[in-house]
C-alpha positions as CSV (number, residue, x, y, z in Angstrom):
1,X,8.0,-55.4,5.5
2,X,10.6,-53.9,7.9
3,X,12.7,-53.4,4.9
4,X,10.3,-51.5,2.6
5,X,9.5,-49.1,5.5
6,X,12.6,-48.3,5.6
7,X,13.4,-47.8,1.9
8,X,10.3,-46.1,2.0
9,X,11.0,-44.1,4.7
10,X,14.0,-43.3,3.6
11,X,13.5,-42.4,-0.1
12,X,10.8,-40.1,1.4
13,X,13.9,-38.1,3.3
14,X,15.5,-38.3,0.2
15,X,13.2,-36.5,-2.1
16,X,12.7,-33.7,0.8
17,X,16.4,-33.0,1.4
18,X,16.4,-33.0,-2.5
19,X,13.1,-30.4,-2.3
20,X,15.1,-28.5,0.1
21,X,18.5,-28.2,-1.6
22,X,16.4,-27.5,-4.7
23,X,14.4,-24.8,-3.2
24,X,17.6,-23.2,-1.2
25,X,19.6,-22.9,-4.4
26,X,16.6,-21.7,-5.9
27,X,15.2,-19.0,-3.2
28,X,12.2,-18.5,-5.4
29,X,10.9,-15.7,-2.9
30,X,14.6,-14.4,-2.1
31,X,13.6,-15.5,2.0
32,X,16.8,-17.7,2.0
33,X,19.4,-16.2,1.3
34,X,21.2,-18.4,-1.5
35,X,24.3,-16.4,-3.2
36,X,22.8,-14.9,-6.1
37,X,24.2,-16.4,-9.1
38,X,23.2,-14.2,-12.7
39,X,21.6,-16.6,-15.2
40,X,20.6,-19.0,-12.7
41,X,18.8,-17.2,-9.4
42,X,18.6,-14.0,-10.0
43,X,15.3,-13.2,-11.5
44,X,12.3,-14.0,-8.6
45,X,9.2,-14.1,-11.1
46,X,7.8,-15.9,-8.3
47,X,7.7,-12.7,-5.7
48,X,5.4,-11.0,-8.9
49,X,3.0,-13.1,-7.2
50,X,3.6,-13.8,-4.1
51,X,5.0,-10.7,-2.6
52,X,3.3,-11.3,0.9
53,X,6.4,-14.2,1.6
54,X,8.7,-12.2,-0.1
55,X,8.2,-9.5,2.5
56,X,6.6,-11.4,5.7
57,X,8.6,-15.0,5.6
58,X,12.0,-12.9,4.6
59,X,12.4,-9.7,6.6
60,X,9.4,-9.5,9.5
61,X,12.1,-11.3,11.9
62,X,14.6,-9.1,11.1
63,X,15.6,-6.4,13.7
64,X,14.5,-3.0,12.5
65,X,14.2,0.2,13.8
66,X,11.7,2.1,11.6
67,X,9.3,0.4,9.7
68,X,7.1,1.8,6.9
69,X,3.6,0.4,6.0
70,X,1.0,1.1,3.4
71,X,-0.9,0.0,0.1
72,X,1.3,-0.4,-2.9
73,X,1.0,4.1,-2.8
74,X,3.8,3.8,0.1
75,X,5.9,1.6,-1.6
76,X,7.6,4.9,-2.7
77,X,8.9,5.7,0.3
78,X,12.1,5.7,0.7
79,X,13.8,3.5,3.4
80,X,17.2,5.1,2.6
81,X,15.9,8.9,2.8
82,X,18.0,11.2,4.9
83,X,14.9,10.9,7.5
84,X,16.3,7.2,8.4
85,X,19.8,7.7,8.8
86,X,21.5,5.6,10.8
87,X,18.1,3.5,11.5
88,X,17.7,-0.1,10.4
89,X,14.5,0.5,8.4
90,X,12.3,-1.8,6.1
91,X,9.5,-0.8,4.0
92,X,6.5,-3.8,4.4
93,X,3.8,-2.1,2.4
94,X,1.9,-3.9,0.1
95,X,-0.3,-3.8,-2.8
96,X,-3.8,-3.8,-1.6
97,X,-2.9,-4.0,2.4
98,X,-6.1,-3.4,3.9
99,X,-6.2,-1.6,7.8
100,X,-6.2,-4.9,9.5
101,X,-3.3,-6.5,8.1
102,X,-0.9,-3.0,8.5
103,X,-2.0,-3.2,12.4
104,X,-0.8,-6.6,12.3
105,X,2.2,-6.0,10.9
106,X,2.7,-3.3,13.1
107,X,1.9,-5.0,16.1
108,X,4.3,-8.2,15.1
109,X,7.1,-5.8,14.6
110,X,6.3,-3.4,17.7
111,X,6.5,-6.3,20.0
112,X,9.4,-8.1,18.6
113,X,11.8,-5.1,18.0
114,X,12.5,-1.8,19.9
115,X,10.8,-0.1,17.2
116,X,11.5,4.1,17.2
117,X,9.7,5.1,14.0
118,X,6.8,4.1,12.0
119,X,5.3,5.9,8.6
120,X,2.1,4.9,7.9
121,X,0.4,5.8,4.7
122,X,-3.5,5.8,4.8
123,X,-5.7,5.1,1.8
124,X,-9.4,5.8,1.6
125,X,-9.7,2.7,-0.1
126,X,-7.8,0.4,2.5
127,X,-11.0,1.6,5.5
128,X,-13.8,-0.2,3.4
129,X,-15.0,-2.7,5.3
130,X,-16.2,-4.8,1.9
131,X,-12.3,-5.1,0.7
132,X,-11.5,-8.2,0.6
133,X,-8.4,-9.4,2.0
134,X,-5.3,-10.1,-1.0
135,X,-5.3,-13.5,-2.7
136,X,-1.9,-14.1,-1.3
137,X,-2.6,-13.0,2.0
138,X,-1.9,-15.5,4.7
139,X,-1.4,-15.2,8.5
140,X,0.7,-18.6,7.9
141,X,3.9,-16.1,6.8
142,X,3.4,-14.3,10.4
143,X,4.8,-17.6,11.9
144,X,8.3,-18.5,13.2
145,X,8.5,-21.2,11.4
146,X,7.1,-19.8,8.2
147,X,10.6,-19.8,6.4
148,X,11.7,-23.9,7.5
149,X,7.7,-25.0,5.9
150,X,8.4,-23.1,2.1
151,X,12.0,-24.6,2.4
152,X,10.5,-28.0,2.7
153,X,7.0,-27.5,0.5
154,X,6.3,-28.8,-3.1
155,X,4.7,-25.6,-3.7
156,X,8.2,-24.2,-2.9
157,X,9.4,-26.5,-5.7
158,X,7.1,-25.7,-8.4
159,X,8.1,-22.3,-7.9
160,X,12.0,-23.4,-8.0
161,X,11.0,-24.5,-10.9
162,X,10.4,-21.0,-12.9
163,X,13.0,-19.7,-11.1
164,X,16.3,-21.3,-12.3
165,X,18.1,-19.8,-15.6
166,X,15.1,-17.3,-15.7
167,X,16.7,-13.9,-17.2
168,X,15.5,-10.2,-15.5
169,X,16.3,-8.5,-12.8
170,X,16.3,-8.9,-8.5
171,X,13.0,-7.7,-6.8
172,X,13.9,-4.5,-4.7
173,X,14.5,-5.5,-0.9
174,X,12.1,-3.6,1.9
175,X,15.4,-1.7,2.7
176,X,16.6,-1.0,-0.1
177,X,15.7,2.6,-2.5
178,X,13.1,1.6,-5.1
179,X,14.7,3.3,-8.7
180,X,12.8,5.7,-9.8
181,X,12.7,4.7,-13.9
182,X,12.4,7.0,-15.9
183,X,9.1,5.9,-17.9
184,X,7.3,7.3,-21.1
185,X,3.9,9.1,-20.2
186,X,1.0,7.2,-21.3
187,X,-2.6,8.3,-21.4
188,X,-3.6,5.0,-21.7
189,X,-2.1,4.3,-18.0
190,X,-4.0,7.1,-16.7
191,X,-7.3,5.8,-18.0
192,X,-6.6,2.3,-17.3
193,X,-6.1,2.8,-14.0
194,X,-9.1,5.4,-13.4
195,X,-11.1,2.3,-15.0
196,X,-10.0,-0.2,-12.6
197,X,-10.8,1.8,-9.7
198,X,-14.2,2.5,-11.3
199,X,-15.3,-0.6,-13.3
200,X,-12.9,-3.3,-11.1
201,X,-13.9,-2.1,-7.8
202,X,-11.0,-0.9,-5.9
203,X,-13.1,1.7,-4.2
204,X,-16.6,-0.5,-5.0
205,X,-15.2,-4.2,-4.6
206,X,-17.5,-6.8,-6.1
207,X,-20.0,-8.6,-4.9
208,X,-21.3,-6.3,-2.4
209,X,-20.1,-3.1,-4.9
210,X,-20.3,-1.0,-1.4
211,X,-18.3,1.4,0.6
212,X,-19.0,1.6,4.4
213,X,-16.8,1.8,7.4
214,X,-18.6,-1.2,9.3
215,X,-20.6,-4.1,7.5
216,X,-24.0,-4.3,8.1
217,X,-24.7,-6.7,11.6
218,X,-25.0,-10.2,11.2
219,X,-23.5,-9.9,7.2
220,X,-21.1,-12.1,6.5
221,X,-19.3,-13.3,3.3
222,X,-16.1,-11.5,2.3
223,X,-16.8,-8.4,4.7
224,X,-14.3,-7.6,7.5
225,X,-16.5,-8.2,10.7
226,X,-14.0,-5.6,12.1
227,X,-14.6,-2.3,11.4
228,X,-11.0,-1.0,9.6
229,X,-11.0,2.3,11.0
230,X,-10.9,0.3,14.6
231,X,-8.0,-1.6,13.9
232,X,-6.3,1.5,12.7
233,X,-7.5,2.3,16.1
234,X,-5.8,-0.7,17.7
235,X,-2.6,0.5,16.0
236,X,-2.6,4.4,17.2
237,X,-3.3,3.3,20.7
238,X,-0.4,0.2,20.4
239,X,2.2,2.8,18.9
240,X,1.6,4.9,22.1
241,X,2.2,1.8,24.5
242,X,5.5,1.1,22.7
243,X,6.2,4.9,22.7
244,X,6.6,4.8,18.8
245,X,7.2,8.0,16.8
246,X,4.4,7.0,14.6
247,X,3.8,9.2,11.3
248,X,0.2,9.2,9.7
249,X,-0.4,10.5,6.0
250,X,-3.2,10.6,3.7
251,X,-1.1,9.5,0.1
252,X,-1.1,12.4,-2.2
253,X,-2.6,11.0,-5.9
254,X,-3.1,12.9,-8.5
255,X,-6.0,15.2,-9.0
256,X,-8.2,13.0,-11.4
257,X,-7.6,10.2,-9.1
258,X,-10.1,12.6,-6.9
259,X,-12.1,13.3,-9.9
260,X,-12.7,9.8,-10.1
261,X,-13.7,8.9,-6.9
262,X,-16.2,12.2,-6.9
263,X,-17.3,10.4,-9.8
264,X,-18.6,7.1,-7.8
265,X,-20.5,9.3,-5.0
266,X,-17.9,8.8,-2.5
267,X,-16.5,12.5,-2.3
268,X,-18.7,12.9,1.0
269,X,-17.8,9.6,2.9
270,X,-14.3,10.5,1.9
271,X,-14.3,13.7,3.8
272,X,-16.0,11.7,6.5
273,X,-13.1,9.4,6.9
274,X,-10.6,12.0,7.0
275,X,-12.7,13.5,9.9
276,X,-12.9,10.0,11.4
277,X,-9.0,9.8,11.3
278,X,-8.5,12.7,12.8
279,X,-10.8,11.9,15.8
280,X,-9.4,8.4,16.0
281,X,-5.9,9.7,16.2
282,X,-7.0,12.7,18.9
283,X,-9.0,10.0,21.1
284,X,-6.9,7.6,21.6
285,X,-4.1,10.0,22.7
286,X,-6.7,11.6,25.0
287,X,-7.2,8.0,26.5
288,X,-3.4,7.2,27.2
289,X,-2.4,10.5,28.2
290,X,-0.1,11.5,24.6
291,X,0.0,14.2,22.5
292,X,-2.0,13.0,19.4
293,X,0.3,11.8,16.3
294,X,0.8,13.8,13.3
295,X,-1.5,13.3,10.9
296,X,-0.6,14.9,7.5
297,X,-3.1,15.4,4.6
298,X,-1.2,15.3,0.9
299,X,-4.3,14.4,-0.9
300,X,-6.8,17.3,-2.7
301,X,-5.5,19.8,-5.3
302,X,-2.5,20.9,-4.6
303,X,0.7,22.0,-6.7
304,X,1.9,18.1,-7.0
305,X,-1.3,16.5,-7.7
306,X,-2.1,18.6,-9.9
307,X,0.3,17.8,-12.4
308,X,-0.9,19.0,-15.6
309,X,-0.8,15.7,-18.1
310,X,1.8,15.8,-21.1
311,X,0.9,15.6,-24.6
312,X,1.0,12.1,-25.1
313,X,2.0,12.3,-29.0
314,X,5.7,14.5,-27.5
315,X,8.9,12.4,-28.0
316,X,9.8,10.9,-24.4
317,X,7.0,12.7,-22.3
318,X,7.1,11.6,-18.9
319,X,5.9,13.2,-16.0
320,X,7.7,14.5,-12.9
321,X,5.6,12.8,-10.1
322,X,2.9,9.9,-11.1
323,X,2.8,7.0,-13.4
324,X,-0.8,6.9,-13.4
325,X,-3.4,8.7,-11.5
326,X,-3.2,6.7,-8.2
327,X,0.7,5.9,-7.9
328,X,3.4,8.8,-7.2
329,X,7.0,8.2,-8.1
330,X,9.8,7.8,-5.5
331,X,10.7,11.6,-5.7
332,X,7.0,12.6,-4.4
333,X,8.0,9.8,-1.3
334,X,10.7,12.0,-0.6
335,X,8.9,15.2,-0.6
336,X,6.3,13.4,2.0
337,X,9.2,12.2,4.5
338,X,10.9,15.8,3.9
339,X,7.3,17.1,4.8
340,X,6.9,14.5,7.4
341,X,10.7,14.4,9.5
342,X,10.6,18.8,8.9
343,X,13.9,18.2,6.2
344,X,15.1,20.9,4.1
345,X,17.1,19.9,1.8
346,X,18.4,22.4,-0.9
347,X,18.1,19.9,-4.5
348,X,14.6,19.0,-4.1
349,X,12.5,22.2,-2.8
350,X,9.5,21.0,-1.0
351,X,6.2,23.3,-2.0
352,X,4.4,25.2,0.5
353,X,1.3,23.9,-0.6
354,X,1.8,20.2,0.0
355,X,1.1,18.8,2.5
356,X,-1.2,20.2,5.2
357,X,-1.2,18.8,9.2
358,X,-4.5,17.8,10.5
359,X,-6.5,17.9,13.5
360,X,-9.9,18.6,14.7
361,X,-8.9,22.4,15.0
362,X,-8.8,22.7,11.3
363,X,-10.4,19.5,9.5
364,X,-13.3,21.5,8.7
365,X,-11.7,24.5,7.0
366,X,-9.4,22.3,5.4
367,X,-11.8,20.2,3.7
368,X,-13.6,23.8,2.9
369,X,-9.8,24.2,1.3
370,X,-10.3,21.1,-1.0
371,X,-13.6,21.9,-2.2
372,X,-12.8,25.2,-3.6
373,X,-9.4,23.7,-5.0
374,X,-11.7,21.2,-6.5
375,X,-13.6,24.1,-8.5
376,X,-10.7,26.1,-9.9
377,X,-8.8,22.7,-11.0
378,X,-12.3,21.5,-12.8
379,X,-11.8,24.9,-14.0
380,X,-8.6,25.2,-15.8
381,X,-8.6,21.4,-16.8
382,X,-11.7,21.1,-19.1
383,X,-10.1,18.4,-20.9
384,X,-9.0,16.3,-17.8
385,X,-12.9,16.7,-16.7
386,X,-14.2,15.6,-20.0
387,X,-12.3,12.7,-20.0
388,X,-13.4,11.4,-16.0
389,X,-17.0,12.2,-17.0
390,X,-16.9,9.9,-20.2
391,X,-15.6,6.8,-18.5
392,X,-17.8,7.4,-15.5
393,X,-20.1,7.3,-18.5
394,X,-19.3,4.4,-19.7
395,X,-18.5,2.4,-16.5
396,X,-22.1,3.0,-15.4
397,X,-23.3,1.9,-18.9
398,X,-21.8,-1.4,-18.6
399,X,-21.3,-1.8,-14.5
400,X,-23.7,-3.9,-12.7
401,X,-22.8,-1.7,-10.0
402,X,-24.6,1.4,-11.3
403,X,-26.3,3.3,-8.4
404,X,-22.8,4.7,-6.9
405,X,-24.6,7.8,-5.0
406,X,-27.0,5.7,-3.1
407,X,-23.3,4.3,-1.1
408,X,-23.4,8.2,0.2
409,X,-26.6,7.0,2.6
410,X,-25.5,3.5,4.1
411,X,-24.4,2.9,6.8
């Protein structure tokens, strides 16, 4: 008996040392640091899906000095821009990172680093209390130990698995510049994405199909029981404690991305959470004695968002600054930071227009600003109008979620 224990036992140590070697030579999620090896390594079709360990298990430990946070919008700013020089600095946004999970990014990395700098983009969507947290969010990758467990796990393996002699490229690091590829214009993006914020309830999220800044009391389900806009909150007054340099912007998409939030009834509660930033950000300096952060407003019509669409039928058309109506290109997150850090720099000329600092002095005319923007650009671009209307047509022809304007009155 003694002596199948021990086989057992040690055939058990054998097959995890053999999971471990596997998974090291591997580094499915590029956390550990295995010489990349083309045709064999290289290619992390694993990090596709599981970006949240790519980014928490591999670099939150690191030592930075400016750290950048966001949805998938910031992921187009620059870690390398002139701004950072000579600062150790990682991007950690993420697709879909809700309010809660950036202030708990920010709060790992403001108390384990002498953190200097943080830019923080803010995204209407992220403060809705009814969006569910990401499928591969875990508070399991904010541990210590985090990296030693995936080493040793089966999952780990699996993943191994599809990684060795898979052909394609390395995922960009957090502080590394993302390329900016040069990609054919498609109107087919453009809708497709106005659809899925519309129809698959990015700004609406299934089941509840609701916006509010705080869930209803005594709700439960997939709502967050903590009001967003208070853990943004949590992070304003934290960035003062660790005297931060923290820079707040709200992310500049495109003009029909507006349109097509207008087009769900939201246009007033997203003027409301703009003037709830801006007296989040001015209270909590109030409280600790600070000046209040800069908060910078990119969003509306301006002379980047408004980007007039190409013919799609042209030979290579592209556009200068979006992909699709909600994500800018990495040369529009260098015109923030050169907005953001005061930069001039002579090769990219920054528009007077873009960009506007807010505070409670001027949130009021400013959003007076917007409306009127609003008019001239439904104005000039008939056909980018007739197109929002028609899927909002359609999307409430097919959407269980049909009475949008009634979200206007909760809460």
């Amino acid at each position: 008996m003694r002596r199948y224990l021990t086989h057992l036992t040690a055939s058990g140590l054998l097959a995890l040392t053999l999971a471990a070697v596997i998974n090291w030579l591997a580094d499915p999620y590029a956390i550990f640091g295995a010489p990349s090896i083309p045709g064999f390594n290289v290619a992390k079709p694993a990090v596709a899906t599981n970006g949240r360990i790519f980014k928490m298990a591999g670099y939150l430990y690191r030592p930075m000095d400016a750290l950048i946070l966001g949805t998938s919008r910031a992921l187009n700013i620059n870690p390398k821009h002139e701004a950072f020089s000579g600062l150790r600095t990682l991007n950690l946004a993420m697709a879909a990172q809700p309010n809660a999970e950036t202030a708990l990014i920010f709060q790992h990395v403001a108390e384990h680093n002498r953190l200097q700098t943080a830019v923080i983009g803010l995204d209407f969507f992220a403060s809705n209390a009814y969006l569910p947290f990401p499928d591969d969010f875990s508070e399991e990758n904010f541990a210590p130990d985090r990296k030693l467990k995936l080493l040793l796990s089966f999952d780990t393996l699996k993943a191994s698995k599809n990684t060795l002699f898979q052909h394609g490229p390395a995922p960009t690091a957090p502080d590394s510049a993302k390329a900016d590829i040069n990609k054919k214009f498609s109107k087919h993006a453009f809708i497709d994405s106005e659809k899925s914020y519309m129809w698959g309830g990015t700004y609406l999220p299934s089941p509840k199909c609701r916006y509010a800044f705080a869930v209803a009391k005594g709700e439960t389900g997939k709502a967050q029981q903590t009001p967003p806009l208070e853990q943004l909150r949590a992070l304003i007054g934290l960035a003062h404690q660790h005297r931060v340099r923290l820079l707040l912007f709200i992310s500049p998409a495109h003009a029909r991305q507006w349109e097509t939030l207008a087009a769900l009834g939201l246009w007033e509660r997203w003027e409301e959470w703009k003037r709830k930033l801006v007296e989040i950000n001015e209270e909590e300096a109030e409280r600790l004695h600070q000046p209040a952060f800069p908060l910078w407003d990119f969003s509306g019509y301006n002379r980047i968002t408004t980007e007039n669409l190409p013919d799609g039928n042209a030979p290579n058309a592209q556009m200068t600054g979006y992909v699709e109506s909600s994500h800018y290109k990495p040369n529009i997150g260098n015109l923030i930071l050169d907005r953001l850090f005061d930069l001039s720099i002579p090769e990219r000329p920054l528009p007077e227009d873009f960009g506007v600092r807010i505070s409670s002095s001027n949130i009021a005319g400013h959003l007076t600003d917007i409306r009127s923007a609003r008019l001239r650009y439904r104005q000039t671009h008939p056909q980018d109008i007739a197109e929002i209307i028609e899927l909002e047509r359609d999307v409430k022809a097919r959407n269980r979620c049909i009475t949008y304007t009634a979200i206007q009155n909760e809460n």
